[in-house]
C-alpha positions as CSV (number, residue, x, y, z in Angstrom):
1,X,23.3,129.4,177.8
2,X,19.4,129.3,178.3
3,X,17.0,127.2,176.3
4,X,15.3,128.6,174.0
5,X,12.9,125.8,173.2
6,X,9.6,126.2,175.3
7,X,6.1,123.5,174.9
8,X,2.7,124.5,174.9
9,X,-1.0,122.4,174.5
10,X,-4.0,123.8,173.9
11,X,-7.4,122.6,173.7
12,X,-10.1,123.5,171.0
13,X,-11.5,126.6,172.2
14,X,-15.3,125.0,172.0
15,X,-16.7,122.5,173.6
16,X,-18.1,120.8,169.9
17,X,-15.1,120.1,168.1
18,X,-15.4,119.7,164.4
19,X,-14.5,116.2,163.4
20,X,-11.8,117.7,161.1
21,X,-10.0,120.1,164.3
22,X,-7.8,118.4,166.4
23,X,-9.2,118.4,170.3
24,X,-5.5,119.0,171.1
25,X,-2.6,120.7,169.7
26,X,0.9,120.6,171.1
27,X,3.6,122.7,170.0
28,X,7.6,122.9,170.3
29,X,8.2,126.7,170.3
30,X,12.1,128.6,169.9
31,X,11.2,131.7,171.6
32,X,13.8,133.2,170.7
33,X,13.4,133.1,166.9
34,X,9.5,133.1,167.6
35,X,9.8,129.5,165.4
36,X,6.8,126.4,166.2
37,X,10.0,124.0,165.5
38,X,7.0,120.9,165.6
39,X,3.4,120.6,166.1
40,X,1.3,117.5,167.1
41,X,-2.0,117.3,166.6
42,X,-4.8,115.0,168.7
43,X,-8.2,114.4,166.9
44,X,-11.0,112.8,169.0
45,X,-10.8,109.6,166.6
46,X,-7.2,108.7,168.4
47,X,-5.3,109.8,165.3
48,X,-2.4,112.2,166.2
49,X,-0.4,113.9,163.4
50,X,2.8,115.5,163.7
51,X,4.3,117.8,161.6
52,X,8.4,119.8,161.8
53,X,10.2,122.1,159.9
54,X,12.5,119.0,158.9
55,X,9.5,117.3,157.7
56,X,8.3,120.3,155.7
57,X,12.0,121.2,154.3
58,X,12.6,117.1,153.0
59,X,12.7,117.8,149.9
60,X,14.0,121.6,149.5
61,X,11.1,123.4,150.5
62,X,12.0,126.8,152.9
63,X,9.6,126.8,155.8
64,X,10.5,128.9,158.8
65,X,7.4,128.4,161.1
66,X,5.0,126.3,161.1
67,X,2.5,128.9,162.1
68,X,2.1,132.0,159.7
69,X,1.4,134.6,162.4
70,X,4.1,135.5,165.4
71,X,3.5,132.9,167.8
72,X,4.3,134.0,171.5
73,X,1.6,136.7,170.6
74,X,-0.9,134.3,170.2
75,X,0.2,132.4,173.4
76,X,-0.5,135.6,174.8
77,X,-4.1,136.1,173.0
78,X,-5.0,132.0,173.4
79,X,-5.2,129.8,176.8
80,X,-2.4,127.6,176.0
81,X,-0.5,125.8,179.0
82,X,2.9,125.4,179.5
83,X,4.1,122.1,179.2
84,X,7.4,119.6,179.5
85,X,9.9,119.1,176.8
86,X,8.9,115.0,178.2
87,X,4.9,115.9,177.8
88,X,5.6,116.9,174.3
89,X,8.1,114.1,173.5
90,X,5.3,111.4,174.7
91,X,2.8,112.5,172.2
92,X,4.9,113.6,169.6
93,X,6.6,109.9,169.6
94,X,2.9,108.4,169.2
95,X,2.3,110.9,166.1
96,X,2.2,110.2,162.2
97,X,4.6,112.5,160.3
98,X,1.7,114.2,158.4
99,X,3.3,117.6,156.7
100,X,0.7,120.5,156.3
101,X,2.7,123.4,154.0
102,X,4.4,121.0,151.6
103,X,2.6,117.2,152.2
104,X,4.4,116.8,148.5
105,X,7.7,118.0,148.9
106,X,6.5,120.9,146.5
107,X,5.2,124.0,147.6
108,X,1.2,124.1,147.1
109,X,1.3,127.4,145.0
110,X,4.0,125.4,142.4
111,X,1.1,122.6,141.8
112,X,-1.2,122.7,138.9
């Protein structure tokens, strides 16, 4: 059986990153599915975030990517570089759990 679970970093595409982009993103990909399974992101202030589907799902929520769009397109369209499954590991181990979608446990469109 093959592994279908592939890393990738990229680096803001400007040299002036906006204080509220991460310089660095990292992503755990099934490239089978076309899934981001997990995400890390590295801001230039040393914080590093890290968001999953589990995180997302906690509390019922359905999240099947993490990214909206089809992803191995974009790796396609974007300069992103092939990393280890260790690389990501590293960083993601340093991260805050930091949920994007649902930071709640609710989806954002339920909120009033």
């Amino acid at each position: 059986m093959t592994n279908s679970i592939e890393h990738y970093r990229g680096r803001w595409p400007d040299p002036d990153v906006p204080a509220d982009e991460p310089t660095w993103s990292y992503y755990e990909v099934d490239v089978v599915a076309d899934v981001v399974v997990r995400t890390v992101d590295v801001f230039a202030d040393d914080r590093i975030e890290r968001d999953s589907i589990a995180l997302e799902e906690r509390k019922g929520d359905r999240c099947p990517s993490l990214v909206e769009n089809p992803f191995m397109e974009t790796v396609r369209s974007v300069p992103l570089d092939p990393i280890t499954p260790d690389e990501f590991e590293e960083v993601w181990q340093q991260g805050k759990d930091t949920p994007f979608w649902f930071p709640d446990g609710f989806p954002k469109t339920a909120q009033l």
